[in-house]
C-alpha positions as CSV (number, residue, x, y, z in Angstrom):
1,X,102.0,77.2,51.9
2,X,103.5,75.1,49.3
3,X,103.1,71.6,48.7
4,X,100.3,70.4,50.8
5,X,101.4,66.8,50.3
6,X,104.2,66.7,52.1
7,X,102.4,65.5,55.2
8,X,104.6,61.9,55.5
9,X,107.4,63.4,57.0
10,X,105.6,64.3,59.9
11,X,104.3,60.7,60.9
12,X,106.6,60.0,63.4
13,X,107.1,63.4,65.6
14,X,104.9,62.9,68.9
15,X,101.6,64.8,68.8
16,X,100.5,65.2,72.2
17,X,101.1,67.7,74.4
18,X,102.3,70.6,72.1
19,X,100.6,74.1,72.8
20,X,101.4,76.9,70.4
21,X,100.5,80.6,71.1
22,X,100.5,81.7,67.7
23,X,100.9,86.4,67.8
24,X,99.5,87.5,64.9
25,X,99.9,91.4,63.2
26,X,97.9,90.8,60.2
27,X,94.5,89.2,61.1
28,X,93.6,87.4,57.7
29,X,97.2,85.6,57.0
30,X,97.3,85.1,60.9
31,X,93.8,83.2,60.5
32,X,94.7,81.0,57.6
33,X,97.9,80.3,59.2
34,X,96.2,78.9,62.7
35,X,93.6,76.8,60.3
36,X,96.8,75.3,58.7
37,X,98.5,74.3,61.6
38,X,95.4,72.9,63.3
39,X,95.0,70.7,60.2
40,X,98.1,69.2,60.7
41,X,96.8,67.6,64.1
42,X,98.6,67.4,67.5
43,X,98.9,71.3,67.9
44,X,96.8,73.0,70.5
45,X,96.5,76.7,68.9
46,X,95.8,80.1,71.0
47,X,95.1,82.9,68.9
48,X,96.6,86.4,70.7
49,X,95.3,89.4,67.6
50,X,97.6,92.2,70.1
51,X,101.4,91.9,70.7
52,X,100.9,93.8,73.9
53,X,99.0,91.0,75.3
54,X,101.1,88.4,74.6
55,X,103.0,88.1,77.8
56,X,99.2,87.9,79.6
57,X,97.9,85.2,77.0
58,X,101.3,83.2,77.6
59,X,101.1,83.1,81.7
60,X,97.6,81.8,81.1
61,X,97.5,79.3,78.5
62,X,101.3,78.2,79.3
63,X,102.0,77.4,75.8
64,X,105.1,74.5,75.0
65,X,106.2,77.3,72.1
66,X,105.0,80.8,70.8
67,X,104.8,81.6,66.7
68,X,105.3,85.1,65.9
69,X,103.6,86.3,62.7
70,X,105.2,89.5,61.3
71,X,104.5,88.6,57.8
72,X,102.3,91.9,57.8
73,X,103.4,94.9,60.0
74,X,101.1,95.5,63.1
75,X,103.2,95.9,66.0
76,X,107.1,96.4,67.4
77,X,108.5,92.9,67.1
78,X,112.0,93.4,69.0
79,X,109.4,95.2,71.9
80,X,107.3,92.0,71.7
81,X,110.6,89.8,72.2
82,X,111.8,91.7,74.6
83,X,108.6,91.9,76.6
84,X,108.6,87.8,76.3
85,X,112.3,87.1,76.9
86,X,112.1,89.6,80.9
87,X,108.7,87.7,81.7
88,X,110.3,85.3,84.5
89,X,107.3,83.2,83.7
90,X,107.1,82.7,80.2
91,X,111.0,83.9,79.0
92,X,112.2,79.7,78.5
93,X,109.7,78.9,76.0
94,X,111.1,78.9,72.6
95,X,109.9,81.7,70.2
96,X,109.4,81.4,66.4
97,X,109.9,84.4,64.0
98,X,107.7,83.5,60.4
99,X,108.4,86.8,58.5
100,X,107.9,87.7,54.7
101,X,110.8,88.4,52.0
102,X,109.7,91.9,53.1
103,X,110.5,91.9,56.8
104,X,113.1,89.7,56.9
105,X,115.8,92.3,57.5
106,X,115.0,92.2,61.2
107,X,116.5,88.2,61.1
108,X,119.7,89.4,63.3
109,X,118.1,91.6,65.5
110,X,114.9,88.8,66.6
111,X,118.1,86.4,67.7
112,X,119.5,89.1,69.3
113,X,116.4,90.1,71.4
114,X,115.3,86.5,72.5
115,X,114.1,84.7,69.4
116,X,114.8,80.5,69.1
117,X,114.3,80.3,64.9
118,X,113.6,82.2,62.2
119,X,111.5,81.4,59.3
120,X,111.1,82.9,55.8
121,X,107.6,82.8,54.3
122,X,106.7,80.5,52.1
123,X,107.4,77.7,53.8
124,X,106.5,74.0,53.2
125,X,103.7,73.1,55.5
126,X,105.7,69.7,57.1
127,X,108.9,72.5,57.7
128,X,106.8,74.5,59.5
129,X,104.9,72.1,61.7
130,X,108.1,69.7,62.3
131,X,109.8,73.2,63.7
132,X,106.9,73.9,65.9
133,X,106.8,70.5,67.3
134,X,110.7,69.9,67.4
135,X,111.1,72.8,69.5
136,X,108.3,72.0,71.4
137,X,109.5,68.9,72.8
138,X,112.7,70.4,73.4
139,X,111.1,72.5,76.0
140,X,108.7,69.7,77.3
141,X,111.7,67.4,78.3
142,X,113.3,70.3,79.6
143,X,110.1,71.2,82.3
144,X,107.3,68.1,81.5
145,X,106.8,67.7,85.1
146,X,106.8,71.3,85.9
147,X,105.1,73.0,83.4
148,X,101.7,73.0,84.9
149,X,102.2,76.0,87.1
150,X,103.9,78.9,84.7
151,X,105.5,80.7,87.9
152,X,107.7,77.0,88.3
153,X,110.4,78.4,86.0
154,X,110.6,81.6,87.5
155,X,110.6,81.2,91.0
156,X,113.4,77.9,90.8
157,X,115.4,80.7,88.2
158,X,115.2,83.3,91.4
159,X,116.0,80.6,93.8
160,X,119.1,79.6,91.9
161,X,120.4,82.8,91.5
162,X,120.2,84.3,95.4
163,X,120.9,81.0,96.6
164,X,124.5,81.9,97.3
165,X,124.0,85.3,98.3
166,X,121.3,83.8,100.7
167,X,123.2,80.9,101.8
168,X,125.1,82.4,105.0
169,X,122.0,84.1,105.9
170,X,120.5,80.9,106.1
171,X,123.0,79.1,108.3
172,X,123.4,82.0,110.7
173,X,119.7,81.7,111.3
174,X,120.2,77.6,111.4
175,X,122.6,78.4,114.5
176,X,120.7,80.6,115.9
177,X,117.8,77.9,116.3
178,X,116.6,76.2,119.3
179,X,117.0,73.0,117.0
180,X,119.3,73.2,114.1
181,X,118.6,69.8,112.8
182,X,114.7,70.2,113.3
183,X,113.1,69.4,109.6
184,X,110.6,72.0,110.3
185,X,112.9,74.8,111.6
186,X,114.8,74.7,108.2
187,X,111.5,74.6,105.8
188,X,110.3,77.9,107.4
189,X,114.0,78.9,106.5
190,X,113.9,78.3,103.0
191,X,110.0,79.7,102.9
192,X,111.2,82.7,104.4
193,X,114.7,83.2,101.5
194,X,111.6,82.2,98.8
195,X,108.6,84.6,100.5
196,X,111.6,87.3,100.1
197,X,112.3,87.1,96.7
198,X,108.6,87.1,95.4
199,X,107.8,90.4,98.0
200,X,110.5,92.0,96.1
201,X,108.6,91.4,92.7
202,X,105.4,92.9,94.2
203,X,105.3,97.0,93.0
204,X,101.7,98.0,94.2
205,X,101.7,98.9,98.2
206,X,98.6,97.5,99.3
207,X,99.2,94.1,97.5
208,X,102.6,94.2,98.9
209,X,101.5,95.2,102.7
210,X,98.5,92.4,102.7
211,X,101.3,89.6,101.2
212,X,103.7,90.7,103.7
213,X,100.8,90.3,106.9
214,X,99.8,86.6,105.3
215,X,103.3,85.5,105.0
216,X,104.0,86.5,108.2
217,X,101.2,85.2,109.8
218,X,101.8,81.1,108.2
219,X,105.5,81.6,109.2
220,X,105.0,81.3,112.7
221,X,101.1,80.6,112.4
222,X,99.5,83.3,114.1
223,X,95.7,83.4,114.0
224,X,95.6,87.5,113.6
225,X,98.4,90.3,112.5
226,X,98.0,93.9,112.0
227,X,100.3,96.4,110.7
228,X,100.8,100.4,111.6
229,X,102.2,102.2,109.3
230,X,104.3,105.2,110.3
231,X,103.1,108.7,109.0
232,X,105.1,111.5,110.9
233,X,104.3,111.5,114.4
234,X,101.6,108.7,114.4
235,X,100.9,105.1,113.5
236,X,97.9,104.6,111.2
237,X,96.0,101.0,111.6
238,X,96.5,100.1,107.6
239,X,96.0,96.1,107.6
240,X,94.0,93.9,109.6
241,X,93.4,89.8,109.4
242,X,91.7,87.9,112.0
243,X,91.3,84.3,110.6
244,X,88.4,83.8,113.9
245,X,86.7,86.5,113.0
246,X,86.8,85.8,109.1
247,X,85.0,82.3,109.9
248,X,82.3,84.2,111.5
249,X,81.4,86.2,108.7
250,X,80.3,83.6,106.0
251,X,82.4,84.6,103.4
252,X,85.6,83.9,104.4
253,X,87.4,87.3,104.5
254,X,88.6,89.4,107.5
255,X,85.4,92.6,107.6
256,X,86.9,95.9,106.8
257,X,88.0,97.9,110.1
258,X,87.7,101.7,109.5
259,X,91.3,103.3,110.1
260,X,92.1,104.7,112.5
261,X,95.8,106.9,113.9
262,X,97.9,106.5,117.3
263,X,100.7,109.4,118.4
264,X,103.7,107.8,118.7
265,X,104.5,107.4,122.6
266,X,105.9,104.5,125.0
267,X,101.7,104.1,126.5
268,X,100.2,101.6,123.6
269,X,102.2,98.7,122.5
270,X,103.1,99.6,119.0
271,X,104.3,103.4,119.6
272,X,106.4,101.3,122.2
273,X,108.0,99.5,119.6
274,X,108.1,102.0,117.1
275,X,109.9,104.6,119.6
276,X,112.8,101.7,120.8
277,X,113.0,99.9,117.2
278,X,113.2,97.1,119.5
279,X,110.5,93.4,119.2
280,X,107.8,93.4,122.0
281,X,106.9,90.0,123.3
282,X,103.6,89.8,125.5
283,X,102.7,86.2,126.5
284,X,99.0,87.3,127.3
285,X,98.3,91.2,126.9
286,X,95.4,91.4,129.7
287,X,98.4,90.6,132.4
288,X,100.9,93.0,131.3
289,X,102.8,94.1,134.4
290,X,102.3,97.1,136.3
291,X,105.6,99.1,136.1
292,X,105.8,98.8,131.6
293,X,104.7,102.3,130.6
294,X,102.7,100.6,127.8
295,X,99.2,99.2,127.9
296,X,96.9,96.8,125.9
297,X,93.8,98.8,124.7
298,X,91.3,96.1,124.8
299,X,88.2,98.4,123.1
300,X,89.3,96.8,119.6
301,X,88.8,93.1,121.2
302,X,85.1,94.5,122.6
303,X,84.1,95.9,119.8
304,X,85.0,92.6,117.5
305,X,83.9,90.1,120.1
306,X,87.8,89.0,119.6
307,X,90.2,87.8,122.6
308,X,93.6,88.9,122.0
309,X,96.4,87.1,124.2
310,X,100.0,86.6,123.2
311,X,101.6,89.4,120.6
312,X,104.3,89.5,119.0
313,X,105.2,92.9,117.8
314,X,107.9,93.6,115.4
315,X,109.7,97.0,113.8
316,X,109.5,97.8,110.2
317,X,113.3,99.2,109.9
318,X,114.8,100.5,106.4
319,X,118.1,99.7,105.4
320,X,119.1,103.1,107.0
321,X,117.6,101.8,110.2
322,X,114.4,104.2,110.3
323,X,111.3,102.4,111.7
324,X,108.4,102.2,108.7
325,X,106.3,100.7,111.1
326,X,105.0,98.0,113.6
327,X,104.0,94.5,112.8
328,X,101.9,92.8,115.5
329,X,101.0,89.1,115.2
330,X,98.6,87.8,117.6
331,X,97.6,84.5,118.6
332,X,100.0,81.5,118.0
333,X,98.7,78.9,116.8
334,X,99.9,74.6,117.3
335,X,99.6,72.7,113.9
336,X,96.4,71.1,114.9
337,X,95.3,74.7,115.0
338,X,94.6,75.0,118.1
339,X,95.8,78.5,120.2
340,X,98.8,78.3,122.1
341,X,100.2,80.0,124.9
342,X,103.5,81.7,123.6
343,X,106.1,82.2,120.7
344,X,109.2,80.6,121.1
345,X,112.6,82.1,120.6
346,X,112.7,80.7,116.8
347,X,109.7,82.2,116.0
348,X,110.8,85.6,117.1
349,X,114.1,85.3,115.5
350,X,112.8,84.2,112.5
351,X,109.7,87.2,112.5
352,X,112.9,89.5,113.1
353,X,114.7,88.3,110.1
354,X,111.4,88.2,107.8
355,X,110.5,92.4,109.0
356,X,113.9,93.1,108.0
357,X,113.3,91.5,104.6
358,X,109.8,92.6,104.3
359,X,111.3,96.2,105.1
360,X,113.5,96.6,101.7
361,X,110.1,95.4,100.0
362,X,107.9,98.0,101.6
363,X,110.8,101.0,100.9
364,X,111.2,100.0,96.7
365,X,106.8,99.8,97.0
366,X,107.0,102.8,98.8
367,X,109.0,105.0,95.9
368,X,106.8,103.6,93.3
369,X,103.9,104.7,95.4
370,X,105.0,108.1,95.9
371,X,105.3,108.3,92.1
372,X,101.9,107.1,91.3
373,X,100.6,109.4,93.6
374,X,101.9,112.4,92.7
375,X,100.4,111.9,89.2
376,X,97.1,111.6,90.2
377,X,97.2,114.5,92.3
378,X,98.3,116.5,89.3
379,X,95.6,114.7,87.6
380,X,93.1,116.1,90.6
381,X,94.0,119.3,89.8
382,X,93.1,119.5,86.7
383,X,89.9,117.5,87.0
384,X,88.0,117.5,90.5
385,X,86.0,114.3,89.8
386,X,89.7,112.5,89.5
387,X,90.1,112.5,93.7
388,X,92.1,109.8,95.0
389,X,89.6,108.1,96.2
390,X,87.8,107.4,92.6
391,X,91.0,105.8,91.7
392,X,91.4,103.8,94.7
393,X,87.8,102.3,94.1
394,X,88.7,101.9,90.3
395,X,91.8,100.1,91.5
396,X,90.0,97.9,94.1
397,X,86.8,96.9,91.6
398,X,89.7,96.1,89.0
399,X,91.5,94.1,90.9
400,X,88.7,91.9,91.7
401,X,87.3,91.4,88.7
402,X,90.3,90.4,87.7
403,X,90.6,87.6,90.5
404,X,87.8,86.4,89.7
405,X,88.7,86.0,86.0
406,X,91.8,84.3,86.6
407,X,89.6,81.8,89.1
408,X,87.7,80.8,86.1
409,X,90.7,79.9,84.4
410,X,93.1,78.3,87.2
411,X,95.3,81.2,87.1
412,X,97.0,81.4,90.2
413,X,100.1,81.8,92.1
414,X,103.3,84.2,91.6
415,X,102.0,84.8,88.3
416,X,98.5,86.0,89.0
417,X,99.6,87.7,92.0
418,X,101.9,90.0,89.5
419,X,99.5,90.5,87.1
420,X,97.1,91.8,89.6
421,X,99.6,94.3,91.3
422,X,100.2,95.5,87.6
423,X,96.9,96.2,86.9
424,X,95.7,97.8,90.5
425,X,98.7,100.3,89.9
426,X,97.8,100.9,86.2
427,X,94.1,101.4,87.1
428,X,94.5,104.3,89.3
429,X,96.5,106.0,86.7
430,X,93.6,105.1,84.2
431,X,92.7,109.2,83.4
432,X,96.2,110.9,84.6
433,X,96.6,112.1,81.1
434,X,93.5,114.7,81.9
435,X,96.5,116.5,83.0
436,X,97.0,117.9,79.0
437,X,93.2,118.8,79.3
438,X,92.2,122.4,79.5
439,X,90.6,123.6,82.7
440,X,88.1,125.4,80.9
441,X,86.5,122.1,79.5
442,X,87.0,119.4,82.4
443,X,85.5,121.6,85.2
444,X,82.7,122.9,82.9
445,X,78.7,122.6,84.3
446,X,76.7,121.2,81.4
447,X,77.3,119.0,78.5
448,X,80.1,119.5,76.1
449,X,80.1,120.8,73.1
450,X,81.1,118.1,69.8
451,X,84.4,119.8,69.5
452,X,85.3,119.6,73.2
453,X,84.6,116.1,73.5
454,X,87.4,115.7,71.4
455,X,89.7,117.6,73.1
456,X,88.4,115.2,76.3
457,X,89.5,112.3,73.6
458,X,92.8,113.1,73.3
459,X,93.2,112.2,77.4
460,X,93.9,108.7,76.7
461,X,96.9,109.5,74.1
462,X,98.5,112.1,76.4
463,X,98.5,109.5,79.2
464,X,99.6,106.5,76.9
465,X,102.3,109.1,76.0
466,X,103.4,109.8,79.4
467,X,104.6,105.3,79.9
468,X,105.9,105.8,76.0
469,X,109.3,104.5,76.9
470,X,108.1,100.8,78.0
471,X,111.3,100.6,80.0
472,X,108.9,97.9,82.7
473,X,105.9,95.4,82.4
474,X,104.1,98.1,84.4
475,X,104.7,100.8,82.0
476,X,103.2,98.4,79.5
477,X,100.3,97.5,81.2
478,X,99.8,101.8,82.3
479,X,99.6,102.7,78.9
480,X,97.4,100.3,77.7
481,X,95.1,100.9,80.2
482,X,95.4,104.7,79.8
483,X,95.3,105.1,75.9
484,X,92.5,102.0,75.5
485,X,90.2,101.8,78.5
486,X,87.2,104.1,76.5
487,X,87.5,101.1,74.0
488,X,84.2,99.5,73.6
489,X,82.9,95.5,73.4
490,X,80.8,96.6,70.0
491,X,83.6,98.6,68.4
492,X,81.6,102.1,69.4
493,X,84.7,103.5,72.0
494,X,87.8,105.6,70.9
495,X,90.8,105.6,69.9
496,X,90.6,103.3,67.7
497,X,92.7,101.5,65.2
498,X,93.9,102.6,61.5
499,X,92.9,100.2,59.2
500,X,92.7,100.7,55.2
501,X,92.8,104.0,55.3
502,X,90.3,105.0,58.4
503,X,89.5,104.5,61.9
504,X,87.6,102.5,63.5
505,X,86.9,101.4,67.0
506,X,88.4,98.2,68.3
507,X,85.8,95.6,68.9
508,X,85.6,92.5,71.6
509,X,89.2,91.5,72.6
510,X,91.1,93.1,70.2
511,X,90.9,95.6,73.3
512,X,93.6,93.9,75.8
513,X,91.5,92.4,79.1
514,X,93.5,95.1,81.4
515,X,91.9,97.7,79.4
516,X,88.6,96.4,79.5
517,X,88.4,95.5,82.8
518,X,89.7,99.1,83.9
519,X,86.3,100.8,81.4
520,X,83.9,99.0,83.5
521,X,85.1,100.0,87.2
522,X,85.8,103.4,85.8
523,X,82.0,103.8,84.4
524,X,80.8,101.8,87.6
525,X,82.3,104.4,90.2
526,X,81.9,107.4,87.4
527,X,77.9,106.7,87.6
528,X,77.8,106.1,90.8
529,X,79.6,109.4,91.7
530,X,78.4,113.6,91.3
531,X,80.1,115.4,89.0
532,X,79.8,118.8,87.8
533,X,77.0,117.4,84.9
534,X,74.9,115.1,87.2
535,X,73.9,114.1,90.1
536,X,75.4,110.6,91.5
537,X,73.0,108.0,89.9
538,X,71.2,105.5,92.2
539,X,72.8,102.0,92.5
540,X,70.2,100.1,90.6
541,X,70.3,102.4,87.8
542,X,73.6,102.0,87.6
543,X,73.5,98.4,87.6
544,X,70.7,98.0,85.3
545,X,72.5,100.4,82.6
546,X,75.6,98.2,82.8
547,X,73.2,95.1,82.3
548,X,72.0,96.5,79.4
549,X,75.2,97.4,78.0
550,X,77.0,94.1,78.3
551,X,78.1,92.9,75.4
552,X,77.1,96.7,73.9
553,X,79.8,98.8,76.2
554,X,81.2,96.1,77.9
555,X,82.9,92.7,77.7
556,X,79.7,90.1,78.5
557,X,81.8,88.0,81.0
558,X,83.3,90.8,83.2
559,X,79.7,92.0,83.3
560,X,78.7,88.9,84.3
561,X,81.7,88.9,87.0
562,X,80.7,92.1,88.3
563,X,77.7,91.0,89.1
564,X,78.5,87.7,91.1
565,X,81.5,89.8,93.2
566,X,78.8,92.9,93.4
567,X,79.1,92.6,97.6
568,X,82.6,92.9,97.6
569,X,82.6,95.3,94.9
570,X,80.4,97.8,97.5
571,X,82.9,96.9,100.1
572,X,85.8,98.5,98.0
573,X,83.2,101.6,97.6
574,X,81.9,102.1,101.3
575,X,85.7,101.9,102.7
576,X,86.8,104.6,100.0
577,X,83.9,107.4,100.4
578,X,84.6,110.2,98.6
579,X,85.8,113.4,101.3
580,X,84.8,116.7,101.6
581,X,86.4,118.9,98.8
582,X,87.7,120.9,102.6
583,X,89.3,117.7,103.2
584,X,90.6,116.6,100.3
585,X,94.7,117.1,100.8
């Protein structure tokens, strides 16, 4: 930078408070330029080394304005803009473009695509540092007193913009209350307009179907819910909370019920509701009367020790008015917590309204669902270890190593919860390129030979290639995971990255955390598993290869996360055995 003298200039811009996020695509001039800014004082600096991991870096740290280095070419910067400018979280903080004489010609096309200013290297070092804390403060006194949650922005954005859609929906549901005025009547109200934008924003289908049983459950404070889900002539029991039974267990979280199916008939209570499409109010299920051709099985309460009395079971209808399934919520509670005897006629109305919101969310989950499951079913084809259940445990071990990284970091909230839904849908598609794989190799008995283990290789570019097109967030996250989960901590893994000539393996966190996260469930399960080369390895083995490779193989902290969720982790595994290949369909 020129003129390093020119500090005086800068005495009298505030320095507190201003968090920069500085994206870098060449790694030396990237470095010099964080050290040069930090001199300057005042500017809390986060390095990101990968444009793809910009958005993730941004909804953590929460930076006050992000620098874009493209003074050395490295990665797409109108994708990077773009990817910055949809993220509801992080699109209002001002973005600066430094570029060289030799990519400045993309000046028109960065404002275009989201940028806030543009600088032309060299710049004096006072210029650059009075830009970065002008703008800044132009976004502090914009959101000073909101900016401590990132998902602030995005959910008041969403509120503003279905407000008016929402608002006649709102006061049809205000006269339809017991007590119009009552304060409490219209906060469940506005919950229930907010709960139904963020289920919309929600694209896997078992984050999705365990939000929509929680946010059901605090609307009208139930103490238990379940949900059947309609699959051709029956219901299958997919999600289960008990908050009574949760407290018994010591850790806080409902046990895992194994799943079971009901026919669809008017004789139990959900195929009741499912049959009519109509609500089913019970004010204690042990004294339903004789002449209702449906009955309360109490074998589930005897089994968990559990006392089930009021229900309130809802329909799941589509927009087409086809039932999707039954919501039961059991156990009202007062607001001292204690049980009560009944729902009232707001609550029902108000669980009515929510199912029919919760309904659209379940149908858009339910198409990306089918999607994502159809590619790993070609993907079982090809390669028998790749069942659906090995990417269901892969998804489920990802997911909470990931919770538990975000914990360590105060990363919660709308924000989190998306992240998470991105990377349990990415994670099962983790190996679908194996569908590009010959036959001959992925089902062979024995090792491979050099030159087929190359041909294995090129998996993760044929699946990267399949999410090419980046037209979501998801597709970003897929094909990161996909072409960069064989990455390695020490550099050792593959693909690799082209640099002076040759390749070399990415090392620590120049591999993006999705990625790295994904390589450790998948060798977890993949150890833990048979496959046509080996027997499935002993847990301890497993464990104590994985120990030995951390910071070798894998990232040292998620090894050290694995390790303190490890009982969870073999909850995901027991409730996702592998079947029968018979079975398998």
């Amino acid at each position: 930078m020129s003129n390093p003298h020119d500090s005086s200039p800068l005495e009298s811009v505030p320095r507190d408070e201003h968090e920069l996020l500085l994206v870098g695509g060449g790694y030396t001039a990237t470095i010099a330029l964080r050290e040069l800014l930090a001199a300057a004082g005042g500017i809390t600096i986060t390095y990101c080394s990968r444009a793809n991991d910009a958005v993730d870096e941004a909804m953590r740290t929460c930076p006050t304005v992000i620098l874009l280095d493209l003074r050395e070419p490295g990665f797409d910067p109108i994708a990077t803009l773009n990817s910055l400018a949809r993220s509801p979280e992080v699109g209002a903080v001002p973005v600066i473009v430094v570029v060289s004489a030799a990519t400045c010609a993309i000046r028109e096309a960065a404002f275009v695509h989201g940028a806030t200013d543009f600088i032309v290297y060299p710049v004096s070092t006072a210029e650059l540092v009075a830009r970065v804390r002008g703008h800044s403060m132009g976004y502090l006194n914009v959101v000073r007193r909101n900016r401590s949650t990132a998902a602030y922005e995005s959910l008041q954005c969403e509120l503003r913009s279905a407000h008016r859609a929402l608002e006649q929906h709102k006061l049809q549901l205000a006269k339809q209350s017991d007590a119009p005025s009552d304060l409490e009547w219209q906060l469940r109200v506005r919950g229930l307009l907010q709960v139904g934008i963020e289920l919309n924003q929600i694209q896997d289908f078992h984050t999705l179907m365990d939000r929509i049983l929680s946010e059901a459950r605090n609307l009208v404070r139930t103490e238990a819910g379940t949900v059947f889900l309609r699959e051709g002539d029956f219901l299958r029991f997919a999600f289960f909370h008990n908050q009574a039974i949760a407290q018994r267990t010591g850790t806080g979280d409902t046990p895992q019920v194994s799943a079971f199916r009901l026919p669809i008939t008017d004789r139990s209570l959900a195929g009741w509701v499912c049959l009519t499409g109509q609500h089913l109010h019970i004010p204690d299920c042990y004294q339903i009367a004789i002449g209702n051709p449906y009955r309360f099985d109490s074998s589930f309460d005897q089994v968990l020790g559990y006392r089930t009395r009021a229900m309130l079971a809802v329909p799941l209808k589509s927009q087409a008015g086809h039932v999707l399934g039954v919501m039961e919520l059991i156990n009202p509670l007062s607001i001292d917590g204690l049980q009560s005897t009944t729902f009232s006629e707001s609550d029902i109305r108000l669980v009515e309204h929510f199912a029919s919101v919760a309904a659209v969310a379940i149908e858009r989950a339910r198409l990306t669902e089918s999607t994502v499951l159809r590619m790993i079913r070609m993907a079982e084809l090809r390669d028998p270890a790749e069942t659906g259940r090995h990417v269901e445990r892969v998804a489920g071990y990802s997911a909470l190593i990931f919770e538990e990284w975000a914990r360590r970091r105060g990363l919660e909230g709308p924000a989190f919860e998306r992240q998470r839904d991105r990377l349990r849908t990415a994670a099962k598609l983790h190996d679908v390129g194996k569908i590009g794989v010959s036959d001959l190799i992925l089902k062979k008995v024995g090792k491979l030979e050099p030159h087929e283990f190359e041909e294995i290789k090129r998996h993760a570019q044929i699946g990267a290639d399949l999410f090419g097109d980046s037209p979501s967030d998801f597709d970003d996250a897929a094909r990161e995971v996909a072409l960069l989960h064989h990455e390695r901590w020490n550099g050792q893994g593959y693909p690799g990255i082209e640099e002076d000539g040759t390749r070399r393996g990415r090392r620590g966190e120049e591999t993006p955390l999705f990625a790295r996260i994904v390589g450790l469930a998948d060798v977890f399960d993949a150890l833990g598993s048979p496959r046509s080369y080996k027997e499935a390895w002993p847990e301890h083995r497993v464990l104590e290869l994985i120990q030995a490779e951390s910071a070798g193989h894998f990232d040292p902290e998620l090894v050290d996360i694995l390790f303190a969720r490890l009982d969870e982790i073999r909850s995901v595994r027991d409730g996702n055995p592998d079947l029968p290949p018979n079975v398998r369909a």
